[in-house]
The first five atom37 places (N, CA, C, CB, O) and aatype in JSON, in Angstrom:
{
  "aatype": [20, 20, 20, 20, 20, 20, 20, 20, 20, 20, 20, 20, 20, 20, 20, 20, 20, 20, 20, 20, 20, 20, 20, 20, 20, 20, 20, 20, 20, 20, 20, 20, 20, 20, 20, 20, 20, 20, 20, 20, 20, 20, 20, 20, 20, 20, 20, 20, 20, 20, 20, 20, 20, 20, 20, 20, 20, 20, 20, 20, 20, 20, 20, 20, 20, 20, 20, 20, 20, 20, 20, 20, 20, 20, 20, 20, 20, 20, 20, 20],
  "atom_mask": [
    [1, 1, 1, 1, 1],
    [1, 1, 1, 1, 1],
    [1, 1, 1, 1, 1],
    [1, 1, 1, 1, 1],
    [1, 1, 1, 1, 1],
    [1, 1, 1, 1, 1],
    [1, 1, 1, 1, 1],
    [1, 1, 1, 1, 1],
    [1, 1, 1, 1, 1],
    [1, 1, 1, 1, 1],
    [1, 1, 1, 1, 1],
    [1, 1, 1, 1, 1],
    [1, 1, 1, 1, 1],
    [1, 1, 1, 1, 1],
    [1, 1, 1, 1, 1],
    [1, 1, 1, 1, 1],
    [1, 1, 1, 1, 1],
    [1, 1, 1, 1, 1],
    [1, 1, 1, 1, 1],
    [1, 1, 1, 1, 1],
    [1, 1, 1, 1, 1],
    [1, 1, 1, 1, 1],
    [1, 1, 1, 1, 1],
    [1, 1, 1, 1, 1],
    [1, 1, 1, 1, 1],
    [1, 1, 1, 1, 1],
    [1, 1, 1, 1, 1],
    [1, 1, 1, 1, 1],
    [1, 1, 1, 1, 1],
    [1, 1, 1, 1, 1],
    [1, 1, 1, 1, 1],
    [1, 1, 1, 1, 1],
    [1, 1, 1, 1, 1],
    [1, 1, 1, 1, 1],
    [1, 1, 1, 1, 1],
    [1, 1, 1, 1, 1],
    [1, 1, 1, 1, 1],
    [1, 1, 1, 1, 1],
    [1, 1, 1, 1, 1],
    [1, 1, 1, 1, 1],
    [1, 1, 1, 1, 1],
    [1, 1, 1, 1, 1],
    [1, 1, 1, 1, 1],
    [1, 1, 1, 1, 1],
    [1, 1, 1, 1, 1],
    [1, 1, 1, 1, 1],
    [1, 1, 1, 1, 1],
    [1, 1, 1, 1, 1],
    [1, 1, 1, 1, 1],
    [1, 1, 1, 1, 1],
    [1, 1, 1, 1, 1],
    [1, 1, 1, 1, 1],
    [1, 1, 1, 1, 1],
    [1, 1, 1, 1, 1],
    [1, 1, 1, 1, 1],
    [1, 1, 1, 1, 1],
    [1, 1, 1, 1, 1],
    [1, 1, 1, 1, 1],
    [1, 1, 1, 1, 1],
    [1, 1, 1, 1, 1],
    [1, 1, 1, 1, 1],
    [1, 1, 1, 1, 1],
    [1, 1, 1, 1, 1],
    [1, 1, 1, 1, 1],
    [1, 1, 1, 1, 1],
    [1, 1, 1, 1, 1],
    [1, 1, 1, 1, 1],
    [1, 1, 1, 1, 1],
    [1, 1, 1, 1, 1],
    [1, 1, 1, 1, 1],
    [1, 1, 1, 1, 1],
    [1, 1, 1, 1, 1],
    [1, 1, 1, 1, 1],
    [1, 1, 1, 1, 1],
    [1, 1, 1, 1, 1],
    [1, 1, 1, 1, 1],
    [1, 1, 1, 1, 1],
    [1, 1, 1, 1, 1],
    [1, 1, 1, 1, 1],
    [1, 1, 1, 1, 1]
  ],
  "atom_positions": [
    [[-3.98, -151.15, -109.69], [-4.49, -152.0, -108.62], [-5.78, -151.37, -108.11], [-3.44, -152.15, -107.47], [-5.84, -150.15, -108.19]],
    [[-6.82, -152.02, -107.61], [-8.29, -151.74, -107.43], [-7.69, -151.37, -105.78], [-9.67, -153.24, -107.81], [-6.76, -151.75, -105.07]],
    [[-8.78, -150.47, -105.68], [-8.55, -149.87, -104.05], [-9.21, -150.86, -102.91], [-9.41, -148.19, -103.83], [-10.28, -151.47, -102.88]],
    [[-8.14, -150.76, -102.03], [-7.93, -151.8, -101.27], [-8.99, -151.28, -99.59], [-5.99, -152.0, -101.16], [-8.67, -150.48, -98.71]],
    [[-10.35, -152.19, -99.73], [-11.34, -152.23, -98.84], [-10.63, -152.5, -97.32], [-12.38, -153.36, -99.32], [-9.82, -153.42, -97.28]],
    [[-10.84, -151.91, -96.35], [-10.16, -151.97, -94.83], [-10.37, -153.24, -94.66], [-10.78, -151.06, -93.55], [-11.48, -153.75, -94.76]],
    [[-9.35, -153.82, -94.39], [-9.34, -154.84, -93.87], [-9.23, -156.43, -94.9], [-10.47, -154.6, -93.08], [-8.85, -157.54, -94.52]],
    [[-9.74, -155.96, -96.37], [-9.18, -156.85, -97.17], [-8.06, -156.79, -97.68], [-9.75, -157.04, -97.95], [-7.35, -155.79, -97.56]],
    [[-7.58, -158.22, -98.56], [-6.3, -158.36, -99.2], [-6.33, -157.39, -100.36], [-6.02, -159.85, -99.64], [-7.35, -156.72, -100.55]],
    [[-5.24, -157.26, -101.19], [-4.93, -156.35, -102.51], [-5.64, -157.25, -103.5], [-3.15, -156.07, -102.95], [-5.33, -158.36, -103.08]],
    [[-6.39, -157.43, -104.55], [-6.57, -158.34, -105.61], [-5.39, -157.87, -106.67], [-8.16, -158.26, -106.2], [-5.15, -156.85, -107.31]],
    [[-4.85, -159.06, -106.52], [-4.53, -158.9, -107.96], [-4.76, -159.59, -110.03], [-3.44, -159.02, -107.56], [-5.17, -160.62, -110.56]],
    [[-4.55, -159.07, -110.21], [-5.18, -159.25, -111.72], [-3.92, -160.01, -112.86], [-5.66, -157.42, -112.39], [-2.78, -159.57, -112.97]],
    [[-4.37, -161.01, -113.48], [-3.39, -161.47, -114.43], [-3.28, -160.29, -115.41], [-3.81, -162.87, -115.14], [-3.84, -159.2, -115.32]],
    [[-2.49, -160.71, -116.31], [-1.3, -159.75, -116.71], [-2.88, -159.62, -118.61], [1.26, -160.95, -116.88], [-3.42, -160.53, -119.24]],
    [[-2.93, -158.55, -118.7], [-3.59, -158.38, -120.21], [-2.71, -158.91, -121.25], [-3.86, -156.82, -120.63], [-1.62, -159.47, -121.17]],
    [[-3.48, -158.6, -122.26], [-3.22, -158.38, -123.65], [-1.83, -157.64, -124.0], [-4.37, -157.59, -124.18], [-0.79, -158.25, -124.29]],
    [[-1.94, -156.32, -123.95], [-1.18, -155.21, -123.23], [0.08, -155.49, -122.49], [-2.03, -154.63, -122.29], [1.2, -155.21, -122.92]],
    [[-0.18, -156.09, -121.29], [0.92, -156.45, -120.72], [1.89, -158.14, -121.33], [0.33, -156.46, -119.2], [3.0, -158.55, -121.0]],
    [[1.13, -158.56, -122.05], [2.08, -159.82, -122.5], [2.68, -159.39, -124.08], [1.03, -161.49, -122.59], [3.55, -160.11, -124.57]],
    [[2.26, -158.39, -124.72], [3.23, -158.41, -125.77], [4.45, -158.22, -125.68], [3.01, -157.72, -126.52], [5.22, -158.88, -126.38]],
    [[4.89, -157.24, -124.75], [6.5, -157.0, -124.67], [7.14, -157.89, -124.21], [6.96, -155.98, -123.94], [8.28, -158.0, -124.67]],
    [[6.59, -159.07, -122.94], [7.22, -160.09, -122.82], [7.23, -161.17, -123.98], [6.81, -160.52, -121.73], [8.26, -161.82, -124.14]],
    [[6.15, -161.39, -124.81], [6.6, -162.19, -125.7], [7.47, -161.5, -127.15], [5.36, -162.95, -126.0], [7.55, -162.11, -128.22]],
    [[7.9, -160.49, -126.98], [8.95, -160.13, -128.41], [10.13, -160.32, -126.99], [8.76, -157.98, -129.63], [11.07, -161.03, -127.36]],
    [[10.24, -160.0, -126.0], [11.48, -160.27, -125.17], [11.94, -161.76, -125.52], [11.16, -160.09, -123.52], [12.98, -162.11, -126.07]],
    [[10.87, -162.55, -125.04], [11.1, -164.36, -125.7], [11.35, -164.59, -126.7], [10.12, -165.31, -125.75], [12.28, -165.39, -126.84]],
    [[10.64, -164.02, -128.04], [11.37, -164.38, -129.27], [12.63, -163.95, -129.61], [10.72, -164.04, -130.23], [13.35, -164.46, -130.48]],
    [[12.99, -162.66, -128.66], [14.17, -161.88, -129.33], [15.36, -162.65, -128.5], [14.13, -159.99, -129.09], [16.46, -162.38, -129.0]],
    [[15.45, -163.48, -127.46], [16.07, -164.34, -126.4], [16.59, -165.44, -126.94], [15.2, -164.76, -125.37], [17.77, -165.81, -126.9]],
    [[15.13, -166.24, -127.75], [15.19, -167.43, -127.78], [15.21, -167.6, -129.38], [14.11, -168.07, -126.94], [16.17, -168.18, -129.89]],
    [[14.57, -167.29, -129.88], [14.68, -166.78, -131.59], [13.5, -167.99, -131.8], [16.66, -167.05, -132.72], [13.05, -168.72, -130.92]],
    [[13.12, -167.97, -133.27], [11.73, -168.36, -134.08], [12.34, -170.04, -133.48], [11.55, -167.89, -136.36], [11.55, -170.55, -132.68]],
    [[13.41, -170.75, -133.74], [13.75, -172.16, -134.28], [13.56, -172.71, -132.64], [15.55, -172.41, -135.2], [13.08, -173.82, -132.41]],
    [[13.83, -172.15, -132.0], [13.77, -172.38, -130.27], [12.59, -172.24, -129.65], [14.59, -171.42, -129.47], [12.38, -172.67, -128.51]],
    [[11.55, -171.49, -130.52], [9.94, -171.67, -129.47], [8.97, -172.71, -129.52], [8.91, -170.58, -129.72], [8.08, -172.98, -128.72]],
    [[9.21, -173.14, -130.35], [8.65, -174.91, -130.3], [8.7, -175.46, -129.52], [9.1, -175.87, -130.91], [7.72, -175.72, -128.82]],
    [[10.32, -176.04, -129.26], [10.82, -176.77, -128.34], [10.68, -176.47, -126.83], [11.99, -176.83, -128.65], [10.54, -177.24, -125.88]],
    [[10.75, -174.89, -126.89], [10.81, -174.18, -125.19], [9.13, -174.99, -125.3], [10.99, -171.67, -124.83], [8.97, -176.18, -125.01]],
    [[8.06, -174.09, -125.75], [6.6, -174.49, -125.89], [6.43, -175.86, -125.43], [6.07, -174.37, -127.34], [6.09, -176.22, -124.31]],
    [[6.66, -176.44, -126.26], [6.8, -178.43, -125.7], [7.16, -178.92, -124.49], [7.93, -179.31, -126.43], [6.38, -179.65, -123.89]],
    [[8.28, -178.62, -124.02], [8.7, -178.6, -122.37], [7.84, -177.97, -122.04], [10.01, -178.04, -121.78], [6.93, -178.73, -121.73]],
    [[7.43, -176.51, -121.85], [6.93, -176.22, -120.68], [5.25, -176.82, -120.87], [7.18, -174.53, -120.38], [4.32, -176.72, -120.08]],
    [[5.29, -177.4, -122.07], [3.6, -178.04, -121.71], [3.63, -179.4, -121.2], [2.53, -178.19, -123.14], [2.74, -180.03, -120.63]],
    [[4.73, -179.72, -121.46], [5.38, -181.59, -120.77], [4.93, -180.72, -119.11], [8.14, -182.32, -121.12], [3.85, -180.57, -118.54]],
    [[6.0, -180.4, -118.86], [6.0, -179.65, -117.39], [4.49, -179.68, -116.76], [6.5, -177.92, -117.55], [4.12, -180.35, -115.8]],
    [[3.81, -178.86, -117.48], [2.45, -178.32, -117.31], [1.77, -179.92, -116.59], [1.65, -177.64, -119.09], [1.4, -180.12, -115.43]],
    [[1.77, -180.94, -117.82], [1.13, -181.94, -117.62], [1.66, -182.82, -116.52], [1.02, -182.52, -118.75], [0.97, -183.68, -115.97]],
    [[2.76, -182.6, -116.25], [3.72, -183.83, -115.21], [2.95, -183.04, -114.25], [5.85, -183.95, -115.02], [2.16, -183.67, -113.55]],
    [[3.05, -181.66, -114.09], [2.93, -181.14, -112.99], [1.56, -181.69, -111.87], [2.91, -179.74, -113.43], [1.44, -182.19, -110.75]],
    [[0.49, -181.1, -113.27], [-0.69, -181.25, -112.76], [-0.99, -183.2, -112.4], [-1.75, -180.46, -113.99], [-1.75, -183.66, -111.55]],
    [[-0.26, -183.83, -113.18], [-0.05, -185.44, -112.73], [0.24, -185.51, -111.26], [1.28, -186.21, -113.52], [-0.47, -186.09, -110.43]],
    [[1.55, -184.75, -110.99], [1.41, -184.87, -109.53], [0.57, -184.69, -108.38], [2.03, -184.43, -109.24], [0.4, -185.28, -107.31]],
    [[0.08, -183.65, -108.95], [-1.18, -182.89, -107.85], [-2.22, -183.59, -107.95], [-1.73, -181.34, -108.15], [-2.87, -183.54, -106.9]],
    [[-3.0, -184.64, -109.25], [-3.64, -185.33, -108.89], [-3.27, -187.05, -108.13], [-4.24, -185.16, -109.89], [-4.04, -187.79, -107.52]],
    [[-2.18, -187.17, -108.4], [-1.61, -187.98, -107.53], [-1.79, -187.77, -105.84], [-0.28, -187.9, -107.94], [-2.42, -188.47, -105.06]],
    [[-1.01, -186.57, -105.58], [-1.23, -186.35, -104.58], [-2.38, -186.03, -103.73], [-0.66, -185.83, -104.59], [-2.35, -186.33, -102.54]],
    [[-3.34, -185.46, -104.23], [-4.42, -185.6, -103.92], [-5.12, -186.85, -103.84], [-4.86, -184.94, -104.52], [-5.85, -187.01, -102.86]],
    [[-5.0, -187.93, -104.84], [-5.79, -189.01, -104.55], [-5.11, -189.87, -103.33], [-5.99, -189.83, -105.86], [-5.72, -190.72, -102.68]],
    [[-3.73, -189.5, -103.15], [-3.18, -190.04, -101.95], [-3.66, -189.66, -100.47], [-1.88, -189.74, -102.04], [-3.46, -190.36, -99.48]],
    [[-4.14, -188.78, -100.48], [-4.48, -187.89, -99.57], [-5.9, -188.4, -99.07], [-4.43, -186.45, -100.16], [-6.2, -188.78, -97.94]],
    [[-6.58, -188.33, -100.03], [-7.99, -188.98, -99.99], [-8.28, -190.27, -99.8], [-8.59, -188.81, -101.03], [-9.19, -190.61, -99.04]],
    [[-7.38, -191.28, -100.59], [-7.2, -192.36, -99.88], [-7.24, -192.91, -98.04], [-6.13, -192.47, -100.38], [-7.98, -193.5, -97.25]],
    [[-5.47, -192.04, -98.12], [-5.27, -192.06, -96.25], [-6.72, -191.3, -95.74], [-3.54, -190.84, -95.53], [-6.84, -191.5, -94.53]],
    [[-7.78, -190.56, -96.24], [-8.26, -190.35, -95.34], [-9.57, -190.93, -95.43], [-8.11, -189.2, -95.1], [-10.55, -190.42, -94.92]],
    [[-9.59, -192.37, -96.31], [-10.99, -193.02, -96.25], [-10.06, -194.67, -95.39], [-12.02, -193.23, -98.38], [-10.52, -195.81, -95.42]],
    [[-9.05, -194.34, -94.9], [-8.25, -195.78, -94.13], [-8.61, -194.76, -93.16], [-6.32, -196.54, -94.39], [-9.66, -195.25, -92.73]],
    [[-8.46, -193.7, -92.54], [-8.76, -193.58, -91.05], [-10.02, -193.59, -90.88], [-8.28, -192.44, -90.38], [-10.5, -194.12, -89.88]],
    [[-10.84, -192.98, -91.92], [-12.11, -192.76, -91.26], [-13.26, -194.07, -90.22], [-12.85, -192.25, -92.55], [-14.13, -193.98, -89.35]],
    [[-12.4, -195.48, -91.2], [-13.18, -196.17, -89.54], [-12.85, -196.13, -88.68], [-13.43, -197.31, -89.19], [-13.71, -196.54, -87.9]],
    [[-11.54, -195.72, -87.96], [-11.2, -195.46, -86.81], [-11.67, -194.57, -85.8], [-10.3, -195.28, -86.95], [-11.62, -194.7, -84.58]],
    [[-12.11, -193.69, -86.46], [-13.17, -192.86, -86.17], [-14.61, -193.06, -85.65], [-13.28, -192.37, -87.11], [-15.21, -192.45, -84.76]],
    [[-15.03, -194.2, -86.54], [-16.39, -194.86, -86.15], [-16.46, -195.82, -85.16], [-16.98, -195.48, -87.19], [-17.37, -196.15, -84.41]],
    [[-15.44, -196.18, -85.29], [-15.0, -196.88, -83.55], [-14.75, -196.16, -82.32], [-13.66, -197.61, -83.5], [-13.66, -195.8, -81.87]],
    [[-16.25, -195.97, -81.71], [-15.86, -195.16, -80.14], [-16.43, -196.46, -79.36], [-16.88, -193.3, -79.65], [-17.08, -197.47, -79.63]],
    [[-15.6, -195.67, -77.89], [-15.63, -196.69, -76.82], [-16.69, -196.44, -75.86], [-14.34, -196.76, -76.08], [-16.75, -195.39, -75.22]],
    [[-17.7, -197.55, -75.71], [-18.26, -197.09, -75.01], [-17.85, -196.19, -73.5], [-18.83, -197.99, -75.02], [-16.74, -196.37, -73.01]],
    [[-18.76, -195.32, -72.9], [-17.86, -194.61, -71.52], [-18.05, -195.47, -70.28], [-18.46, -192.94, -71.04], [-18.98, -196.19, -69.93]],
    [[-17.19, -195.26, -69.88], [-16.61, -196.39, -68.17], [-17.59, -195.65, -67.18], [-14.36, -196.11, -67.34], [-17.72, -194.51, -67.63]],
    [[-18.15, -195.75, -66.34], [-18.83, -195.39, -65.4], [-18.25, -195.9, -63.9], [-20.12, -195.81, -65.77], [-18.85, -195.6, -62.87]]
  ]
}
């Protein structure tokens, strides 16, 4: 871990080269050769639903906030 400046957060760093081989012989040795396809396929289905939602949700978001914004542009004049 990189030394941590007063007052900032810790950075942290994705995982190397280095650090993903032992997890992937852990996965093959788990799941075996005939099973990483299939795992692979789901979790890229996943991947894609996922990110579907988030642009969903986001365009929902953006939507509701081009319906308020004339409400906004409607001020009252002030009472005297």
């Amino acid at each position: 871990m990189l030394p941590n400046i007063i007052g900032a957060q810790p950075v942290l760093l994705m995982p190397g080269i280095g650090e993903l081989w032992p997890i992937l012989v852990i996965v093959l040795l788990l799941f075996g050769g005939r099973k990483l396809p299939e795992l692979a396929r789901s979790m890229g289905s996943s991947i894609t639903q996922f990110r579907k939602g988030l642009k969903d949700a986001q365009e929902e978001v953006e939507e509701a906030g081009k319906l308020e914004e004339p409400k906004k542009d409607k001020l009252e004049e002030p009472k005297e």
